[in-house]
N, CA and C atoms of all chains as a GROMACS GRO file, in nm:
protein
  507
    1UNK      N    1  -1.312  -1.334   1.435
    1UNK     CA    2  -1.296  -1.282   1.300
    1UNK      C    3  -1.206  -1.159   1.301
    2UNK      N    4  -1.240  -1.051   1.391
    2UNK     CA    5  -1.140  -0.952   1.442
    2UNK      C    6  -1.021  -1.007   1.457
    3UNK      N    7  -0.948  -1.067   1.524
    3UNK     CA    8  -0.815  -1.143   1.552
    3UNK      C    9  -0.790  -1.240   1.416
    4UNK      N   10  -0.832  -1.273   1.342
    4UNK     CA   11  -0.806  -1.342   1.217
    4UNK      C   12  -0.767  -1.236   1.104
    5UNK      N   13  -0.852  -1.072   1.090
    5UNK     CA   14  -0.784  -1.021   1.026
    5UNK      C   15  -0.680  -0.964   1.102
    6UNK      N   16  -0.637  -0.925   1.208
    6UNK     CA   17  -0.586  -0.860   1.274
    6UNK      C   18  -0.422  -0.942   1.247
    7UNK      N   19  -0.460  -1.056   1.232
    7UNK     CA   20  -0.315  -1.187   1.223
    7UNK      C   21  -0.284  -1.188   1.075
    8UNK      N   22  -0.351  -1.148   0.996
    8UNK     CA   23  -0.348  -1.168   0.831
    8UNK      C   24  -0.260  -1.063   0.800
    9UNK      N   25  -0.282  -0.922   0.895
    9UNK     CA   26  -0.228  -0.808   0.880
    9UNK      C   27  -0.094  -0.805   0.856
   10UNK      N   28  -0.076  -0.848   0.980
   10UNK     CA   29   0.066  -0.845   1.085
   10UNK      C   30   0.150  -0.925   0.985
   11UNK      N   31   0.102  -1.062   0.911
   11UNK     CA   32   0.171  -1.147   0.863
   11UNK      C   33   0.204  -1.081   0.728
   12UNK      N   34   0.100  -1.031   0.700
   12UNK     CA   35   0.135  -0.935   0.557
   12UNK      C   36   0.240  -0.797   0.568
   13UNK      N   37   0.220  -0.739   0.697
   13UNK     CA   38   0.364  -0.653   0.694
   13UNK      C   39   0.459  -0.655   0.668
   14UNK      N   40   0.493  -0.811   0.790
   14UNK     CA   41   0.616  -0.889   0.855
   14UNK      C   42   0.683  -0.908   0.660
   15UNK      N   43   0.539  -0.925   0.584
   15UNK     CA   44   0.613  -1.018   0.474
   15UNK      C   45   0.694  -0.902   0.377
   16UNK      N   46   0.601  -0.787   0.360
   16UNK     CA   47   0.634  -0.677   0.298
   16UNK      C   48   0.747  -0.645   0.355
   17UNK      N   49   0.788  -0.635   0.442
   17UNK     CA   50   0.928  -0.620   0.512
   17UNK      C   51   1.056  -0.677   0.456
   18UNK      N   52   1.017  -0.784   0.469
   18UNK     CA   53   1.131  -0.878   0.379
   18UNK      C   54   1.111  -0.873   0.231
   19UNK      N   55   1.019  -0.851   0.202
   19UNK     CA   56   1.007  -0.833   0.005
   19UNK      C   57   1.130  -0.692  -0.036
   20UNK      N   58   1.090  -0.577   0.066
   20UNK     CA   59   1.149  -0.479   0.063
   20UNK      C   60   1.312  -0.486   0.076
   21UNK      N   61   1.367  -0.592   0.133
   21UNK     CA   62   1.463  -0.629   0.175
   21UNK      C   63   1.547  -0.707   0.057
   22UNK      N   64   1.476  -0.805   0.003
   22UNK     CA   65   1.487  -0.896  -0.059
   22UNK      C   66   1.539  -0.846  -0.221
   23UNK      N   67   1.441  -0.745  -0.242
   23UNK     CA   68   1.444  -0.688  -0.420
   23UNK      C   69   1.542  -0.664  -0.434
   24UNK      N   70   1.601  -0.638  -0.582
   24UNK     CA   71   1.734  -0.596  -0.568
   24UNK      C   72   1.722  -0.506  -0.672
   25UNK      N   73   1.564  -0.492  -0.729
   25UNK     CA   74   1.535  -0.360  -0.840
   25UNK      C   75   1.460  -0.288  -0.745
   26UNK      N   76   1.555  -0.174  -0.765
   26UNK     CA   77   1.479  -0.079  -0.586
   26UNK      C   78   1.345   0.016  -0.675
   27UNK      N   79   1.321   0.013  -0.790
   27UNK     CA   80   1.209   0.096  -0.792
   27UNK      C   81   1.102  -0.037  -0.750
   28UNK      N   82   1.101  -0.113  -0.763
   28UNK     CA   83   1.018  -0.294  -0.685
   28UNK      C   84   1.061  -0.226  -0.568
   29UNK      N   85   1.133  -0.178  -0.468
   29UNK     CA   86   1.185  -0.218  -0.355
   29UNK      C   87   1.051  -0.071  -0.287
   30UNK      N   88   1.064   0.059  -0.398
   30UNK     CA   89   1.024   0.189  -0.365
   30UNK      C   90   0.839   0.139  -0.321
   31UNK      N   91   0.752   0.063  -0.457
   31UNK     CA   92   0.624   0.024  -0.478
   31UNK      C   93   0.645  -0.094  -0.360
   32UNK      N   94   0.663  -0.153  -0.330
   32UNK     CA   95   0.669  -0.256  -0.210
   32UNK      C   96   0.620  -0.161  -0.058
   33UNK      N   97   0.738  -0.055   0.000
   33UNK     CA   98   0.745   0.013   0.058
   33UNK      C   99   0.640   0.106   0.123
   34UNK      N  100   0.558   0.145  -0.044
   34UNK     CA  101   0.439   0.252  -0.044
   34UNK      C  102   0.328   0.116   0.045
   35UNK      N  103   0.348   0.009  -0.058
   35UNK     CA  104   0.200  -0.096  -0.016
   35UNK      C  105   0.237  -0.066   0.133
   36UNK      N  106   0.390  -0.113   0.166
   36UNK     CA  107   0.363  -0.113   0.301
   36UNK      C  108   0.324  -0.020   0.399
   37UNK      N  109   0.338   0.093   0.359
   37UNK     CA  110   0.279   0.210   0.457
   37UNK      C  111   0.170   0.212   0.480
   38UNK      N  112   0.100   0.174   0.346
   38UNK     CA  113  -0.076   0.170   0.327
   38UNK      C  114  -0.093   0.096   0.461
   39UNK      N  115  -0.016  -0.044   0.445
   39UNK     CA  116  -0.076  -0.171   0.547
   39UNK      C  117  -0.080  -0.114   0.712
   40UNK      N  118   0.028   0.001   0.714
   40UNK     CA  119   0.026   0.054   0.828
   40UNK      C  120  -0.036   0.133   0.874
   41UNK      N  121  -0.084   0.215   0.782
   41UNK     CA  122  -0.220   0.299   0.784
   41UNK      C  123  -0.349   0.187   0.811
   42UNK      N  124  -0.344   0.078   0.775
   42UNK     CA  125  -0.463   0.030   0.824
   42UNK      C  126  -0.477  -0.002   0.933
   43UNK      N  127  -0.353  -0.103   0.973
   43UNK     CA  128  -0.292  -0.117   1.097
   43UNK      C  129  -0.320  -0.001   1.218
   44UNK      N  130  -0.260   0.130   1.188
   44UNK     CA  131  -0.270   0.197   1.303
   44UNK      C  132  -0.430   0.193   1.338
   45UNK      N  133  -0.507   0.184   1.204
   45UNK     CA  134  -0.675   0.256   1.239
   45UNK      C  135  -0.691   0.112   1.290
   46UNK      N  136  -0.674   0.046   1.286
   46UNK     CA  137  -0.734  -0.108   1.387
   46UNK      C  138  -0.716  -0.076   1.493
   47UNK      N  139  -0.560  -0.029   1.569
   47UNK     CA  140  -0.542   0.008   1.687
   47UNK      C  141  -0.610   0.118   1.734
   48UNK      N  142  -0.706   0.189   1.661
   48UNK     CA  143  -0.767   0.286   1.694
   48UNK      C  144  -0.716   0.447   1.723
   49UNK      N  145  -0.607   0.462   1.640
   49UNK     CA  146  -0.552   0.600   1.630
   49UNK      C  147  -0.568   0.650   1.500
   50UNK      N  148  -0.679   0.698   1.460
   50UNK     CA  149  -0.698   0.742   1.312
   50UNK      C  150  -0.620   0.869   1.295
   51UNK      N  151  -0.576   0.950   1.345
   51UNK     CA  152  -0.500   1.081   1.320
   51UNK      C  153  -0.350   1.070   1.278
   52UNK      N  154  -0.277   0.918   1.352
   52UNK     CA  155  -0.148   0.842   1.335
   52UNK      C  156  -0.181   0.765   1.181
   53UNK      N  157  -0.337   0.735   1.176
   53UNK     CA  158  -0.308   0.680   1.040
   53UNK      C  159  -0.365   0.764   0.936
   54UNK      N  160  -0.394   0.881   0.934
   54UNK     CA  161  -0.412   1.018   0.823
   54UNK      C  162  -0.273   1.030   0.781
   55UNK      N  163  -0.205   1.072   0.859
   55UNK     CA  164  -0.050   1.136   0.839
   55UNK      C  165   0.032   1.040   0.792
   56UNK      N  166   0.028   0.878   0.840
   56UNK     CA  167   0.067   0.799   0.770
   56UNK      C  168   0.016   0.750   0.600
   57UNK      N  169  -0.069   0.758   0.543
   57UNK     CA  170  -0.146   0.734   0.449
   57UNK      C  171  -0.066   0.895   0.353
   58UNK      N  172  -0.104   1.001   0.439
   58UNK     CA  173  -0.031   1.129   0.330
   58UNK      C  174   0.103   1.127   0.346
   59UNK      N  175   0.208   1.065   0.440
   59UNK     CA  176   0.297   1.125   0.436
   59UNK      C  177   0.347   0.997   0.376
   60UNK      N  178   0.351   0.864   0.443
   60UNK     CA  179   0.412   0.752   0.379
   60UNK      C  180   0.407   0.704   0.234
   61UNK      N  181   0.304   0.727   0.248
   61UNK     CA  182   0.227   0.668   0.046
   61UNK      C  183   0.229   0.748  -0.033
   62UNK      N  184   0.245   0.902  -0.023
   62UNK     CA  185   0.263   1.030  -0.072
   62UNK      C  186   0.411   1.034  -0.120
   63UNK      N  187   0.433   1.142  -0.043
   63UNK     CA  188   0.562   1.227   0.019
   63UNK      C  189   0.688   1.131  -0.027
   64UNK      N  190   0.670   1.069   0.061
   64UNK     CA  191   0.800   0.930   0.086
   64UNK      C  192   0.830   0.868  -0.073
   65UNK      N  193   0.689   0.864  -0.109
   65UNK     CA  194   0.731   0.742  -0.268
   65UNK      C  195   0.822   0.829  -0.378
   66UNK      N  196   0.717   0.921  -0.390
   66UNK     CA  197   0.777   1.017  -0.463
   66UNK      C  198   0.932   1.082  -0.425
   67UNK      N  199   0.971   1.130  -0.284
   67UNK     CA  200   1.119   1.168  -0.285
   67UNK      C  201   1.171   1.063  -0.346
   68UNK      N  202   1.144   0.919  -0.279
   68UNK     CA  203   1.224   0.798  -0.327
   68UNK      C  204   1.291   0.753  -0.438
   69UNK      N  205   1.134   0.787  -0.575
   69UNK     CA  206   1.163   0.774  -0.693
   69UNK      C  207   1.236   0.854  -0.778
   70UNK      N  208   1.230   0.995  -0.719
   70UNK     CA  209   1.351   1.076  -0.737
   70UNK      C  210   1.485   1.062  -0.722
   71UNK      N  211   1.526   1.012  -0.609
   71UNK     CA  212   1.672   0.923  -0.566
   71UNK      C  213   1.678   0.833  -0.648
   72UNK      N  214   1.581   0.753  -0.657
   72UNK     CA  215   1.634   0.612  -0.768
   72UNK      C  216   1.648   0.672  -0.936
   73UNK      N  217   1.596   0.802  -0.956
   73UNK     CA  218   1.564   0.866  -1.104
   73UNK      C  219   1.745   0.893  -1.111
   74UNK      N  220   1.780   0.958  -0.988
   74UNK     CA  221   1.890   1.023  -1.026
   74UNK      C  222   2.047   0.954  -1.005
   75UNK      N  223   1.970   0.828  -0.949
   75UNK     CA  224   2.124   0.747  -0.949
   75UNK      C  225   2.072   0.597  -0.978
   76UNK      N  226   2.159   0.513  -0.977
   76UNK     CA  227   2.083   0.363  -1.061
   76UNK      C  228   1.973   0.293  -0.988
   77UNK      N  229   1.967   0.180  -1.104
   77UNK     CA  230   1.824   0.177  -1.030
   77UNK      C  231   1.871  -0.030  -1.023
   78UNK      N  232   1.938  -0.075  -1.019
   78UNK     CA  233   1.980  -0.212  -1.000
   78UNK      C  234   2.061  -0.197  -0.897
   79UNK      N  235   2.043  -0.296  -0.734
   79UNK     CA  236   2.135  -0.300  -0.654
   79UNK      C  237   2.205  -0.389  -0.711
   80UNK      N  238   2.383  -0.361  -0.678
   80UNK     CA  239   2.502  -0.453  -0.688
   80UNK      C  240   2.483  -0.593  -0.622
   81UNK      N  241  -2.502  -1.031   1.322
   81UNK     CA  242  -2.550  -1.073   1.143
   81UNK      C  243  -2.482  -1.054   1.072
   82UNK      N  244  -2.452  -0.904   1.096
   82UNK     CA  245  -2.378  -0.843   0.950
   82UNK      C  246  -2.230  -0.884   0.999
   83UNK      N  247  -2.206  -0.846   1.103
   83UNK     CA  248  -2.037  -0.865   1.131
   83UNK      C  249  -1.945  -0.975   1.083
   84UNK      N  250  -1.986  -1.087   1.146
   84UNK     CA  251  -1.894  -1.204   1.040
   84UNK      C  252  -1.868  -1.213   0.886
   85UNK      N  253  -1.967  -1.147   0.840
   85UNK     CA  254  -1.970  -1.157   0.691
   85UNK      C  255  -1.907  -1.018   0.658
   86UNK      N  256  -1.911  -0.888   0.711
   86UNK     CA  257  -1.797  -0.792   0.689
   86UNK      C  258  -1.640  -0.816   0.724
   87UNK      N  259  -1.625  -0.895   0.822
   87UNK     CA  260  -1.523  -0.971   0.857
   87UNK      C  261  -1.435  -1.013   0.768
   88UNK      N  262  -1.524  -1.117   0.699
   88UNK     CA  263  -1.473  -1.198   0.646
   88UNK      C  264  -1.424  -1.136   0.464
   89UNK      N  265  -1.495  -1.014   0.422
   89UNK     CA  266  -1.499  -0.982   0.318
   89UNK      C  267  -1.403  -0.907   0.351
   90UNK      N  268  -1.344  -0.835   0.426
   90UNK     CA  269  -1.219  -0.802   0.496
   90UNK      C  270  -1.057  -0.852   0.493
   91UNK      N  271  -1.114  -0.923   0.548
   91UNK     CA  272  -0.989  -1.047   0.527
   91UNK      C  273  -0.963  -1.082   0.377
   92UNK      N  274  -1.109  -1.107   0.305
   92UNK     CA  275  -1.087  -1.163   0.145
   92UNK      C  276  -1.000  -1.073   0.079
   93UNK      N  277  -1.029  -0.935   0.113
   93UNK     CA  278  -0.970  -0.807   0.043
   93UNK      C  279  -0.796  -0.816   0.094
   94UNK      N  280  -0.788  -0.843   0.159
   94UNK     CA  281  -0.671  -0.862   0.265
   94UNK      C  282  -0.580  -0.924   0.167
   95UNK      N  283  -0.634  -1.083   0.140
   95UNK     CA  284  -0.580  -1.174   0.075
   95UNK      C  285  -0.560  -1.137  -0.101
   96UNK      N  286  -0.668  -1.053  -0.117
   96UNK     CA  287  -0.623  -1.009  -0.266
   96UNK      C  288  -0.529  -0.889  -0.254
   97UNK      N  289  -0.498  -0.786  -0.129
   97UNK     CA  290  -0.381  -0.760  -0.149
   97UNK      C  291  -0.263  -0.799  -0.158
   98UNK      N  292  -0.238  -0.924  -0.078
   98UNK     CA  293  -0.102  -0.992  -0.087
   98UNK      C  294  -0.098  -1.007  -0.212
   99UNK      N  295  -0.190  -1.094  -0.282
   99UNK     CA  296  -0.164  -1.136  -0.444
   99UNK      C  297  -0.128  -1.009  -0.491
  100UNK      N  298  -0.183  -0.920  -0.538
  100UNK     CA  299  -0.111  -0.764  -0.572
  100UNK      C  300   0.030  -0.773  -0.515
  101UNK      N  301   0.057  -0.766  -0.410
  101UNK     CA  302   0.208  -0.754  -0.367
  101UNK      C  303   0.269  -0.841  -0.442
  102UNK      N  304   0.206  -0.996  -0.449
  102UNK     CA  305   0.323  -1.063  -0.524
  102UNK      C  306   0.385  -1.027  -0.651
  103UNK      N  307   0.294  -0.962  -0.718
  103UNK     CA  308   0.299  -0.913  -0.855
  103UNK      C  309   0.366  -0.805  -0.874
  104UNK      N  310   0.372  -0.677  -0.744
  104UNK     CA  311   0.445  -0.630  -0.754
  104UNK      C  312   0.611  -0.629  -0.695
  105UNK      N  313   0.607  -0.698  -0.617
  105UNK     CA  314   0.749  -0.824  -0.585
  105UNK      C  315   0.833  -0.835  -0.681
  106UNK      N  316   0.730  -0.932  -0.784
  106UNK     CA  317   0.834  -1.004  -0.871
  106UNK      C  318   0.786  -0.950  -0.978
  107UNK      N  319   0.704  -0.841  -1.075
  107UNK     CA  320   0.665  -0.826  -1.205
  107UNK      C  321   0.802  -0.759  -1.283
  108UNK      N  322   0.823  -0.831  -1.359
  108UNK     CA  323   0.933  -0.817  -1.468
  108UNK      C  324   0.913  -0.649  -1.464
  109UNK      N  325   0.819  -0.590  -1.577
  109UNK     CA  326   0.871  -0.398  -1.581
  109UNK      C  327   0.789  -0.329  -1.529
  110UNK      N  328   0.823  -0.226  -1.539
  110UNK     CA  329   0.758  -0.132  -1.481
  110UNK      C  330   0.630  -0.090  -1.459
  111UNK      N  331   0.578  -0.139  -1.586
  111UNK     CA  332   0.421  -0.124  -1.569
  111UNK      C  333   0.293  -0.226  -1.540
  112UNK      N  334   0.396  -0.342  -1.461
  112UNK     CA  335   0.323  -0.422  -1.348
  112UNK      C  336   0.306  -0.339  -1.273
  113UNK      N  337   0.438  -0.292  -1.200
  113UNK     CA  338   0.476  -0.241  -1.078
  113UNK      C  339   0.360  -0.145  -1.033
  114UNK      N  340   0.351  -0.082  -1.168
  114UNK     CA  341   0.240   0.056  -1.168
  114UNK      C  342   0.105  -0.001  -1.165
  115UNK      N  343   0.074  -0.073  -1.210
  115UNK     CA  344  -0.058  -0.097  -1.227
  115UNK      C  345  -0.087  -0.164  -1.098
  116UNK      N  346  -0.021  -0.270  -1.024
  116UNK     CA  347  -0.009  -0.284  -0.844
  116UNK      C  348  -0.032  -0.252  -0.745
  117UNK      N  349   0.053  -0.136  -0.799
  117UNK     CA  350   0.027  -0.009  -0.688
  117UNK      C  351  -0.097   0.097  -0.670
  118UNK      N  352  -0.128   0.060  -0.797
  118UNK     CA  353  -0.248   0.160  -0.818
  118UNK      C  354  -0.362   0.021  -0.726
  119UNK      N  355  -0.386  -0.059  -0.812
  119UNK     CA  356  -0.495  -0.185  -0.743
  119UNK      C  357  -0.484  -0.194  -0.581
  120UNK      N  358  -0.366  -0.196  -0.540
  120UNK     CA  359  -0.350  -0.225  -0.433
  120UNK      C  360  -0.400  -0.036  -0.329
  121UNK      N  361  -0.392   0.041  -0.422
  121UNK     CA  362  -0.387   0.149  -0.329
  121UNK      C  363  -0.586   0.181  -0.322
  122UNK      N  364  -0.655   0.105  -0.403
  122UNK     CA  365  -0.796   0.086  -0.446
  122UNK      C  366  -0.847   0.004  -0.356
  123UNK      N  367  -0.750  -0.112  -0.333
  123UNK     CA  368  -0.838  -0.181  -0.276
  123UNK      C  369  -0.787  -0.127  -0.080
  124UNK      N  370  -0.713  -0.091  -0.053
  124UNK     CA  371  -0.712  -0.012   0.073
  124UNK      C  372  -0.777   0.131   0.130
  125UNK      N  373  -0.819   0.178   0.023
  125UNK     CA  374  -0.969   0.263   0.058
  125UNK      C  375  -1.053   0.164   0.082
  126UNK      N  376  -1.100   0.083  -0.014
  126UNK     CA  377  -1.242   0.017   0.020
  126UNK      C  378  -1.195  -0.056   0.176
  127UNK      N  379  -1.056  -0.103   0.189
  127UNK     CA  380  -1.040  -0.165   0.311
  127UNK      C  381  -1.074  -0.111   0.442
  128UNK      N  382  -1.044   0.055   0.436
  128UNK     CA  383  -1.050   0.133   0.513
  128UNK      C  384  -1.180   0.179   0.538
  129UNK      N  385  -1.237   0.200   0.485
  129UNK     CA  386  -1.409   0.227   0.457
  129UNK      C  387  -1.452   0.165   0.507
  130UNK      N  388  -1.460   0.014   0.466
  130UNK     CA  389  -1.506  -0.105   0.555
  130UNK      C  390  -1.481  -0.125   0.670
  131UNK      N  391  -1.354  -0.074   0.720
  131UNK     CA  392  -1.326  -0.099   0.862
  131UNK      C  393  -1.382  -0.010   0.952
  132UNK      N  394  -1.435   0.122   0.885
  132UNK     CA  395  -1.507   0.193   0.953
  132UNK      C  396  -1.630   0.190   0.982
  133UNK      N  397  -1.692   0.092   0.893
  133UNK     CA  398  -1.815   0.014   0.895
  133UNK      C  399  -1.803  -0.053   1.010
  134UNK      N  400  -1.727  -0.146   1.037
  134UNK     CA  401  -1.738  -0.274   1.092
  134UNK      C  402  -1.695  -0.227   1.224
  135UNK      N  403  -1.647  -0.107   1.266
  135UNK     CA  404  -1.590  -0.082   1.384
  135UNK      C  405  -1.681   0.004   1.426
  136UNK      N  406  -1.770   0.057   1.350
  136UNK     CA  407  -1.883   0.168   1.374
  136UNK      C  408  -1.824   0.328   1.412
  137UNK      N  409  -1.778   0.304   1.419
  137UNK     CA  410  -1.663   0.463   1.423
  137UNK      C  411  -1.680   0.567   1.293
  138UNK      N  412  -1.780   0.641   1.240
  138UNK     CA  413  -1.752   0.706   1.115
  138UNK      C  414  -1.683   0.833   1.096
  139UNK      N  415  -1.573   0.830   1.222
  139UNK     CA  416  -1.494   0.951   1.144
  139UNK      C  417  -1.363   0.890   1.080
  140UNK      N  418  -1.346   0.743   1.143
  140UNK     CA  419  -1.239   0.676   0.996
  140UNK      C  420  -1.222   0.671   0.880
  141UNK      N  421  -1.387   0.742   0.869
  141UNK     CA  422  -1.366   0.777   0.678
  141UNK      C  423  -1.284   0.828   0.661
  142UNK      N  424  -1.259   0.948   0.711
  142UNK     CA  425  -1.170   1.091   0.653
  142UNK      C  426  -1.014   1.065   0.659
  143UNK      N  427  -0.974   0.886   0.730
  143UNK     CA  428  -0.871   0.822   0.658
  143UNK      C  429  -0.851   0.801   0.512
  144UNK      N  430  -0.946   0.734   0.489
  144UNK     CA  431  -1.021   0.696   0.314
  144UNK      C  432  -1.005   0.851   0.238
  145UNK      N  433  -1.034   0.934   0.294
  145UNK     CA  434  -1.070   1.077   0.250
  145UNK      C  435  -0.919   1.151   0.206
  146UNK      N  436  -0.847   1.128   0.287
  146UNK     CA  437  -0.699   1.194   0.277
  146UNK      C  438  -0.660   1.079   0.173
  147UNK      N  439  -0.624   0.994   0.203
  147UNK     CA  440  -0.626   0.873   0.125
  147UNK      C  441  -0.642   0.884  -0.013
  148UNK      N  442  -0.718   0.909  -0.073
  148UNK     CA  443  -0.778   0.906  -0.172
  148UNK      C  444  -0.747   1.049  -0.216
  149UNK      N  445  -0.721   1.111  -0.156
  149UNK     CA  446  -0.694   1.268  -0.213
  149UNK      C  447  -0.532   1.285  -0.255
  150UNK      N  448  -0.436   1.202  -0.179
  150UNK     CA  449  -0.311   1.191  -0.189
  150UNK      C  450  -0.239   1.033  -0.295
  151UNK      N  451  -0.335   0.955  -0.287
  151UNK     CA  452  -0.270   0.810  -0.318
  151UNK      C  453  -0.218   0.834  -0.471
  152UNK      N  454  -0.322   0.920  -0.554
  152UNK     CA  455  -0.224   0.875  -0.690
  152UNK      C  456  -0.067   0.935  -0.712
  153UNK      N  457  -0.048   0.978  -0.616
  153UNK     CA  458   0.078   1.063  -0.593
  153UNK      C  459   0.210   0.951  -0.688
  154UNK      N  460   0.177   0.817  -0.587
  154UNK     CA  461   0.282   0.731  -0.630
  154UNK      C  462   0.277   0.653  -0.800
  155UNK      N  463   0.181   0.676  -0.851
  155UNK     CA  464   0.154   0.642  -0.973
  155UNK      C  465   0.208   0.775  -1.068
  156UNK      N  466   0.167   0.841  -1.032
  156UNK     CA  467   0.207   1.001  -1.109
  156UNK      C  468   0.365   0.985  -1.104
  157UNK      N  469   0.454   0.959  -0.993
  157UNK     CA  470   0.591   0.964  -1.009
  157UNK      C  471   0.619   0.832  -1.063
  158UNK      N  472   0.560   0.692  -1.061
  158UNK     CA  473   0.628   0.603  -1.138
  158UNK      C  474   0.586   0.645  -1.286
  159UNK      N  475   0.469   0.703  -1.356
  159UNK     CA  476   0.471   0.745  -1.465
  159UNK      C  477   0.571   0.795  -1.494
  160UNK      N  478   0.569   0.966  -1.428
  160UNK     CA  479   0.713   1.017  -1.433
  160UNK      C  480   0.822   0.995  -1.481
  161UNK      N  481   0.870   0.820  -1.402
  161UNK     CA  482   1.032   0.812  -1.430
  161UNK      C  483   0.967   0.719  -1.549
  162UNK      N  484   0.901   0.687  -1.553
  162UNK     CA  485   0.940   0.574  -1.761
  162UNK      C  486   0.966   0.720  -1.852
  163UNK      N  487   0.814   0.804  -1.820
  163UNK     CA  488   0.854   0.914  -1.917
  163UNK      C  489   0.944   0.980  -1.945
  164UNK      N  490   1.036   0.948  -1.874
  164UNK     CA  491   1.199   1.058  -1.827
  164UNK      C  492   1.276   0.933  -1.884
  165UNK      N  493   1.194   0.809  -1.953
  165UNK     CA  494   1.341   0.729  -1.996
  165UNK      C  495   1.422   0.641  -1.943
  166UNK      N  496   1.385   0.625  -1.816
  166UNK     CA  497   1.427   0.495  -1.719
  166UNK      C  498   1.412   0.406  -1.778
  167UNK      N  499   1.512   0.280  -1.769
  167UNK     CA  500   1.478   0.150  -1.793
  167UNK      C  501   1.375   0.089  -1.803
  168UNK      N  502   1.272   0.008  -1.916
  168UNK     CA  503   1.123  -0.023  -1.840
  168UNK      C  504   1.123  -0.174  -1.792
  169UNK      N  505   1.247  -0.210  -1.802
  169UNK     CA  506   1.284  -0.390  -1.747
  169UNK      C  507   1.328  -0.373  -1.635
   0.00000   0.00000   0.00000
């Protein structure tokens, strides 16, 4: 059951990865990005480094979204 | 006893995040996007919580803890930019 979520994870990153890739409305591309940090914050605490996944959870899902949405505020928000 | 069935309610949560992702993937405006992100950032506390259950480890809370003290961050700035007039398509 451990290794079943552990594979659900991985597959859900891998996928968020390419969603992120894929969008071509980057504030979709910014909210994609955040999920994915989350997933990595869970990720790290599976691997058992909860201090790698504190800092990830405040700094990725935090910090990161918000500069982001600022960049996309101040210049367009449709890729060519 | 308990383990397979935390397991598995694990995984379920798992699977209702992807659905969230899809929605926020492909949701036409903005206030899919927002409302997504928020569900999805809800249901990864409880994910996290649980995993600290199931792993027996209880200082993984204070993942959940930061977590939860920082997450609406990204909702507050997608509010932000509609209120500032951004496109909402």
């Amino acid at each position: 059951m451990h290794l079943v979520f552990s594979a659900l994870l991985v597959v859900l990153l891998v996928s968020c990865g390419l969603a992120v890739e894929r969008t071509r409305d980057l504030l979709g591309a910014v909210v994609i990005f955040a999920s994915y940090s989350l997933l990595m914050a869970i990720n790290w605490q599976m691997l058992g480094a909860p201090d790698v996944a504190i800092t990830e959870a405040a700094v990725g899902a935090g910090v990161t979204t918000l500069l982001l949405i600022g960049a996309v505020s101040r210049t367009r928000r449709r890729e060519e | 006893m308990l383990d397979p069935v935390l397991w598995s309610l694990l995984a379920f949560l798992l699977i209702m995040i992807a659905l969230c992702l899809a929605r926020a993937a492909v949701g036409p405006t903005v206030a899919d996007r927002m409302v997504a992100i928020n569900v999805i950032g809800t249901k990864a506390l409880v994910l996290i919580a649980g995993l600290s259950v199931a792993a027996r480890q209880p200082f993984f809370v204070d993942v959940a803890l930061v977590y939860g003290l920082i997450g609406f961050l990204a909702t507050i700035g997608v509010a932000t930019y509609l209120e500032r007039g951004g496109p909402s398509t």
